[in-house]
Structure formats: structure tokens, C-alpha cells
C-alpha positions in Angstrom: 78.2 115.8 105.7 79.5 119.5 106.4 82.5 120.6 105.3 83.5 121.4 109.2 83.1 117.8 109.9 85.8 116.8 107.2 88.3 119.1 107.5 88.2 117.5 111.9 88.0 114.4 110.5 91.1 115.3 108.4 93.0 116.5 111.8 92.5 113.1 113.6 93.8 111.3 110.3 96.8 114.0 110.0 97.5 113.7 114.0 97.0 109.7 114.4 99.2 109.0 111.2 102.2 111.2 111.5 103.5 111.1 115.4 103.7 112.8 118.9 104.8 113.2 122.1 104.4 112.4 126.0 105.7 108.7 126.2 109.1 107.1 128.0 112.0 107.1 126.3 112.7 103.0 124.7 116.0 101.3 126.0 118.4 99.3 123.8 117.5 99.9 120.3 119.0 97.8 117.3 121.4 100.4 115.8 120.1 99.7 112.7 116.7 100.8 113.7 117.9 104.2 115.1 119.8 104.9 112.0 117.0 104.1 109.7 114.5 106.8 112.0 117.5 109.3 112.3 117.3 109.2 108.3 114.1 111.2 108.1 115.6 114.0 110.5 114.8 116.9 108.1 112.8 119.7 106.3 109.4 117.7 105.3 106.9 119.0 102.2 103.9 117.0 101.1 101.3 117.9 99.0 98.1 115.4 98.0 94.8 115.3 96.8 92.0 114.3 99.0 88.4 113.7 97.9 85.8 115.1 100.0 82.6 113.0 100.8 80.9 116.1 101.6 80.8 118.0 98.2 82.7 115.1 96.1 84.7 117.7 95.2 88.7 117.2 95.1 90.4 119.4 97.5 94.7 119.9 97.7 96.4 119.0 100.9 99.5 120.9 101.9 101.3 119.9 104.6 104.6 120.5 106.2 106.7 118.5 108.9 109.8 118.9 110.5 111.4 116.2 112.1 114.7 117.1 114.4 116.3 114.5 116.2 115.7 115.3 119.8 117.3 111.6 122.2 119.8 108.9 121.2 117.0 106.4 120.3 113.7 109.4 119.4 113.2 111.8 116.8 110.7 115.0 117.3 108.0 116.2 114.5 106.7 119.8 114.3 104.4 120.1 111.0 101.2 122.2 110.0 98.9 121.5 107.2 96.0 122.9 105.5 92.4 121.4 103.8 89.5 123.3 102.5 90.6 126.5 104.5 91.3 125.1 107.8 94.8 124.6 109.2 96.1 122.6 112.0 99.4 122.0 113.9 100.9 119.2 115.7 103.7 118.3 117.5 105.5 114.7 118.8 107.9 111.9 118.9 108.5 108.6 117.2 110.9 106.0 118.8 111.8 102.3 118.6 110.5 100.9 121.8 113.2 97.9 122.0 110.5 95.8 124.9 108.0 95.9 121.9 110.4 95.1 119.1 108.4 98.3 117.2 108.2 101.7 116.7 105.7 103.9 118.5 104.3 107.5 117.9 102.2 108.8 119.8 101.1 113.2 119.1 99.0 116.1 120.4 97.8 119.0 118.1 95.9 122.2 118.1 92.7 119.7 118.3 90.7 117.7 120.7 92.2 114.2 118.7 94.9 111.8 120.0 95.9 108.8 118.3 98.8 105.9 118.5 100.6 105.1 115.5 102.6 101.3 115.7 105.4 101.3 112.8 107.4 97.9 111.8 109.9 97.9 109.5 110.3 96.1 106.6 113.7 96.6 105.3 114.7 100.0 105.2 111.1 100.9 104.5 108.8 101.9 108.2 104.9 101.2 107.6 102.9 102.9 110.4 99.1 102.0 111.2 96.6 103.8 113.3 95.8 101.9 116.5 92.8 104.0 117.6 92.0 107.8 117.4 90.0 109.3 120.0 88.5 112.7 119.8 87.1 115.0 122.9 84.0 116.4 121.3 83.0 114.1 118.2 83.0 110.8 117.8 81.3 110.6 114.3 84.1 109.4 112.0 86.0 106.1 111.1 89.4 106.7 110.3 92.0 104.5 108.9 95.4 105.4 108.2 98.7 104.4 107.3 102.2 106.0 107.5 104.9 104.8 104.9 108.4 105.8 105.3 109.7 104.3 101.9 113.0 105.2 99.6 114.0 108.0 101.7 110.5 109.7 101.5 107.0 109.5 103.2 103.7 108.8 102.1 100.2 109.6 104.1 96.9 107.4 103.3 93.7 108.1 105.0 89.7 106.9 104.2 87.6 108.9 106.5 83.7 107.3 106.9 80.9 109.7 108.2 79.2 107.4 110.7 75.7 108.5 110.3 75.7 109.2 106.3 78.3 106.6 105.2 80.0 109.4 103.2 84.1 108.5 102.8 86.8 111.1 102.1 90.1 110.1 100.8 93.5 111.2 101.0 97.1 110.8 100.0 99.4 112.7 100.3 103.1 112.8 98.8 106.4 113.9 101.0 109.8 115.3 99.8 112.5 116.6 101.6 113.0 120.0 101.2 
């Protein structure tokens, strides 16, 4: 598996786990559930380890993410990150959706990917999972994800499987606020 395919692979993950944009805004959210997403308004760092199925080589994952809070029931996200010397951006919003008793991201990025992420709470912890990501140009990966928003920081989890050589890549990836 080439190192090209990976580090796309690693863009759907990045964009189907973290959040996006281009969705109505929810009505009548619990208070409780907009306070708990305004807490992760803020300056985002992460960096992780992922393990490449390609070489088997570990490779470090730096990401950034801002989230600003952009509606009375939404937040936005801005964030870049970087993986065997390609970079990628993406951009989006996460909201309770009060008709769905959940929270819902949906994002766009510098890539061909799209993805929706469903969160539930649990607590004051949010657990996001991948619905589906859907690429343009390649449809040669399985991607699994998951989102945590746990203790006041976040954590990213991905296993990416090469279709045709069965290869998996790993990831996860640590945020603080900065």
C-alpha cells in the first residue's frame, strides 16, 4: 500500500472524526447539552502516533483545531494536521440536533472526503462515531473512527484497512488545550 494512499486515508479519518459544516441549525437544545459543547470552545493541540500499514513504520501526527462558538446551540472547528509529509485542512460545525436527541457534525476539507459524525453523551463525556465516509476519487479504504470529548480534552481513534491488500494503519491521537 503506497504511502499516498495512507496519508488520503488519514484525511477521510481526520475529516469524518472531528466535524463540519453545511447543515440546519437544531431547535431547543437541553441547556445542559449546549454548555457541555460550548466547553470545548478553544485553542486545540494534539499530537499521536499512527502506525502505517504501508511501511510498518510509526509515523507522528500533529494536528491542530480551533473551535469558536459561532450560534446559540453550534460551535465551528478550523484545524490543519500533518502525516508523513502531507497536510490537510478542514473546516465545520458540531450541534445538538434536539429532533434527534444527538449531536451531529458534519465537515468539508481541502479533500475530495465527506463524512458524518453522530456524538451521544455520556455524562459530561461526548463519544462521536463515524456514520459513513465517502470519498470522490477512491473508494479503497475502510475507515473506522471515533471522537471522545472526555475530562475537558479530546481524543481521535482511527484503524484504516486497504481494501485490496488488507493492510491497517492505526492512529490516536491526544488533544490539549492550548
Amino acid at each position: 500500500m503506497k504511502l499516498k494512499h495512507i496519508a488520503n486515508a488519514f484525511k477521510a479519518l481526520i475529516l469524518g472524526a472531528v466535524l463540519a459544516s453545511g447543515f440546519s441549525t437544531p431547535s431547543f437544545a437541553g441547556k445542559a447539552d449546549i454548555e457541555l459543547l460550548k466547553s470545548y470552545v478553544g485553542n486545540w493541540r494534539g499530537r499521536g502516533e499512527a502506525k502505517l500499514a504501508s511501511t510498518g513504520a510509526d509515523e507522528t501526527v500533529l494536528c491542530k483545531m480551533d473551535f469558536t462558538d459561532t450560534g446559540p446551540d453550534r460551535i465551528g472547528l478550523t484545524g490543519r494536521c500533518s502525516l508523513a509529509g502531507s497536510t490537510f485542512s478542514m473546516r465545520g460545525t458540531v450541534a445538538y440536533v434536539e429532533k434527534n436527541r444527538r449531536y451531529e457534525a458534519v465537515m468539508s476539507s481541502n479533500t475530495s472526503f465527506s463524512g458524518v459524525a453522530v456524538g451521544r453523551r455520556s455524562g459530561k463525556n461526548l463519544n462521536f462515531s463515524l456514520l459513513n465516509v465517502k470519498s470522490e476519487s477512491d473508494d479503497a479504504f475502510d475507515i473506522g473512527v471515533g471522537l471522545q470529548l472526555r475530562n475537558g480534552q479530546i481524543f481521535v481513534k482511527f484503524d484504516i484497512v486497504h481494501k485490496e491488500s488488507g493492510g491497517k494503519s492505526t492512529a490516536n491521537i491526544p488533544f490539549s488545550k492550548s
